[in-house]
Every structure is written in structure tokens, then in C-alpha cells.
C-alpha positions as CSV (number, residue, x, y, z in Angstrom):
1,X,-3.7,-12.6,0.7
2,X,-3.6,-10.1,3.1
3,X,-5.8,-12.1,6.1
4,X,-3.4,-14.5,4.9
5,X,0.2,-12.3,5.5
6,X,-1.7,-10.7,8.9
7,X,-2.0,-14.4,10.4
8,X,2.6,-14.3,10.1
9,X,2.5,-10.6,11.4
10,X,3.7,-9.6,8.0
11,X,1.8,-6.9,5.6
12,X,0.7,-8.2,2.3
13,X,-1.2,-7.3,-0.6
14,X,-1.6,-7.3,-4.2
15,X,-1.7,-5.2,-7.4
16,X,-4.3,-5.9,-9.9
17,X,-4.6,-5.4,-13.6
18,X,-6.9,-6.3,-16.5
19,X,-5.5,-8.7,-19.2
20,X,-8.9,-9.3,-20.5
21,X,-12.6,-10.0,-21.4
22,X,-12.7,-13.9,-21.0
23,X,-17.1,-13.4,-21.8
24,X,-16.5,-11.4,-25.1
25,X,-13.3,-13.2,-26.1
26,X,-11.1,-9.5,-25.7
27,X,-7.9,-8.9,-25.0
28,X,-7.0,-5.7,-23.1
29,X,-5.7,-2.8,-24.6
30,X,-3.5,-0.7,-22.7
31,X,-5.0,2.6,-22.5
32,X,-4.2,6.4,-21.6
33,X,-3.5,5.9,-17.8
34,X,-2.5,2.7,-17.7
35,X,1.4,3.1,-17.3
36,X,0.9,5.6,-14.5
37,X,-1.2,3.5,-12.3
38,X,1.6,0.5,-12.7
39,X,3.5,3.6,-12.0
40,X,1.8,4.9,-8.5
41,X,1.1,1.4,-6.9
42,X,4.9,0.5,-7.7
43,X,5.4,3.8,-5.7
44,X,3.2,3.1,-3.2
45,X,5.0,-0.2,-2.5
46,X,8.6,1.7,-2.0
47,X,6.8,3.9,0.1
48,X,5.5,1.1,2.4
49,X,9.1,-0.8,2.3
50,X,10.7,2.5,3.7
51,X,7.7,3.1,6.3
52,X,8.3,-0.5,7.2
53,X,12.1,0.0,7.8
54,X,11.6,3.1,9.4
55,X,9.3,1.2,11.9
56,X,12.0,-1.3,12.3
57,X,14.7,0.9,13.2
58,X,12.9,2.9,15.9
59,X,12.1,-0.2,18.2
60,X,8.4,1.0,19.1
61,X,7.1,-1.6,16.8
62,X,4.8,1.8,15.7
63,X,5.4,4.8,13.8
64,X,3.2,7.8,12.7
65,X,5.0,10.1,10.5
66,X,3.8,13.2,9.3
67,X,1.6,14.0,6.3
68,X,3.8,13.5,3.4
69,X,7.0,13.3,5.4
70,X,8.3,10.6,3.1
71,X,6.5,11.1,-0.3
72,X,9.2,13.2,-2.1
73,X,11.5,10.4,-1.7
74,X,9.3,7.9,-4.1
75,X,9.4,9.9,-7.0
């Protein structure tokens, strides 16, 4: 997915879970943790929309900001 978005100049990616164990016949059971990692990559694809428009509106076609310069922002 990502070689794939790269070839179009776009940035892709993918967030994973685990639904279940099709070799033992288990289903997944949501466990302590689970809600917050939905939780931090959903965060960590607002902070990569506003990087991305950030980038956009500066005209460089780069940007480097500074170590959490953004990060208050996605919470």
C-alpha cells in the first residue's frame, strides 16, 4: 500500500488490528490497551493530515518542524 501510494506522490499506509485466530478457531478479545492504540494511530493520522497541510501551504514542497511543535494539537 504504501510502494503503491509513493508510485502517485501520495503518502499511504494502513492501521492493523487482530480480529482473530483463524488456526485455533478464536475470536479476539479486546483487551486492556486495545482502545488506546485505535486511539494513538487515529492520532497519529491527524497529526500527519496537518503536517501534510502545513507542507502544502509553505510552497517548499518540505517541512521540518520542531520536536513536538504540533503534538498538543492531536490530543
Amino acid at each position: 500500500m504504501v510502494r503503491l501510494a509513493g508510485l502517485f506522490g501520495r503518502r499511504g499506509g494502513s492501521v492493523r488490528s487482530v480480529v482473530g485466530n483463524a488456526l485455533a478457531n478464536r475470536l479476539f478479545t479486546a483487551g486492556a490497551g486495545h482502545v488506546a492504540a485505535i486511539d494513538v494511530a487515529l492520532r497519529g493520522v491527524v497529526q500527519l493530515a496537518r503536517l501534510d497541510a502545513a507542507t502544502a501551504a509553505s510552497g517548499s514542497g518540505h517541512r521540518v518542524p520542531t520536536p513536538l511543535e504540533d503534538m498538543a494539537e492531536t490530543r
